[in-house]
C-alpha positions, 0 to 999 in steps of 0.5 A: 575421253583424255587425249594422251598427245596434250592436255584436253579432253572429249566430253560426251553428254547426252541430249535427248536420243543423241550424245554430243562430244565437246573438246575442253583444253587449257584451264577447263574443268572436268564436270560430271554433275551427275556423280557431283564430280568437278575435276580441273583439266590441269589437275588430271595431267599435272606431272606430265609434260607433252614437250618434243623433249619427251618423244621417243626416239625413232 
């Protein structure tokens, strides 16, 4: 699951009869070995900027 506030993610990956959520953030890499997928972090948010400059206003 992306976070839509900053550049990280939850990955959930399953161990056993239980899921397990590890956040990833900063130079990460996105693995899903079991599509043969490797994805950097920074790559899926590039062109996005999370800066106060970008907050609506209210």
């Amino acid at each position: 699951m992306l976070e839509q506030d900053e550049p990280a993610a939850t990955v959930l990956a399953r161990e056993g009869d239980r899921w397990v959520g590890t956040l990833v953030t900063g130079d990460a890499v996105l693995r899903m070995p079991e599509i043969g997928v490797e994805v950097p972090l920074a790559e899926v948010y590039e062109g996005l900027g999370f800066g106060a400059e970008e907050q609506p206003a209210a």
